[in-house]
C-alpha positions as CSV (number, residue, x, y, z in Angstrom):
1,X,0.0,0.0,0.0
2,X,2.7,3.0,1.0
3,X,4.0,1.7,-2.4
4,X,0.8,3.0,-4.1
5,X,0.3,6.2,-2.1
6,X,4.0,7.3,-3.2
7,X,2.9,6.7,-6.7
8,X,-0.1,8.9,-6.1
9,X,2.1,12.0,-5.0
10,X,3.6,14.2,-7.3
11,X,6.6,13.0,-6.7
12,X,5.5,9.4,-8.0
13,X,3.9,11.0,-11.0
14,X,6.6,12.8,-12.0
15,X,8.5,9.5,-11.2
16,X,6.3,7.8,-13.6
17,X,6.8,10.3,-16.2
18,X,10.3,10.7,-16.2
19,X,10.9,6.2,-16.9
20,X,8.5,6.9,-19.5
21,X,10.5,9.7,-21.4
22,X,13.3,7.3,-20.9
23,X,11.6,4.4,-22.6
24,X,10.3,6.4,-25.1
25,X,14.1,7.6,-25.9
26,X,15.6,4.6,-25.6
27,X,12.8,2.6,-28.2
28,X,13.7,5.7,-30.2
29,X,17.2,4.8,-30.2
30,X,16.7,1.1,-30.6
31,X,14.7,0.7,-33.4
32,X,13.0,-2.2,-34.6
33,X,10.3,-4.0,-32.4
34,X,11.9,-3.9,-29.7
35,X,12.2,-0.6,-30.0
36,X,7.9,0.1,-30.6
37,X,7.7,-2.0,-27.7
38,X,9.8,0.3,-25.6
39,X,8.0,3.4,-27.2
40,X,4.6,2.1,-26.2
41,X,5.4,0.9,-22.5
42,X,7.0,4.3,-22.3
43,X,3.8,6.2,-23.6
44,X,1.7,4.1,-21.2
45,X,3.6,5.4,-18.2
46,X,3.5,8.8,-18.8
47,X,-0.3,8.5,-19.7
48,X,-0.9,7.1,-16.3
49,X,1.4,9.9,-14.4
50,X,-0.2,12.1,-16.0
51,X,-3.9,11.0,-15.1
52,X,-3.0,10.3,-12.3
53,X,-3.4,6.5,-12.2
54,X,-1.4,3.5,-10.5
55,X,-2.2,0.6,-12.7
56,X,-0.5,-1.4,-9.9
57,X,-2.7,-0.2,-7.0
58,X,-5.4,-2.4,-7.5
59,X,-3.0,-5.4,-6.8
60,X,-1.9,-3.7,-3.9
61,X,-5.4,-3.1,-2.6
62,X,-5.3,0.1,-3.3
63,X,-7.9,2.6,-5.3
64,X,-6.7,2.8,-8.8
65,X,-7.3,6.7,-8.8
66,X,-4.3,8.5,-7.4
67,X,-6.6,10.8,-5.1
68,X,-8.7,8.5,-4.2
69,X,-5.6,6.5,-2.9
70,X,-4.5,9.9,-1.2
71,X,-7.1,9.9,1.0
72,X,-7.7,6.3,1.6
């Protein structure tokens, strides 16, 4: 759970953010399908930072909306 309510802070959306923008780069820089993998795991992670979702929270027991997990 504390896992799930860092990821709904800032900080853990900007966290999320930030490995996405890597991702995306380093698909970028890959190429190949590897690479369009990379890209789209990288896209996914900065959608959900910034929506503010923790696709992991459910697992956790936590909400999967980054308030709602807040103030849980």
């Amino acid at each position: 759970m504390q896992i799930a309510s860092f990821m709904a802070r800032p900080v853990g959306r900007l966290a999320r953010a930030v490995i996405g923008l890597i991702l995306i780069f380093a698909g970028i820089e890959i190429r190949g399908m590897g690479g369009v993998i990379l890209v789209l795991v990288g896209l996914v992670f900065v959608a959900v930072g910034a929506v503010n979702v923790c696709l992991l929270a459910p697992l956790l027991g936590a909400p999967l909306s980054g308030s709602k997990c807040r103030r849980a």
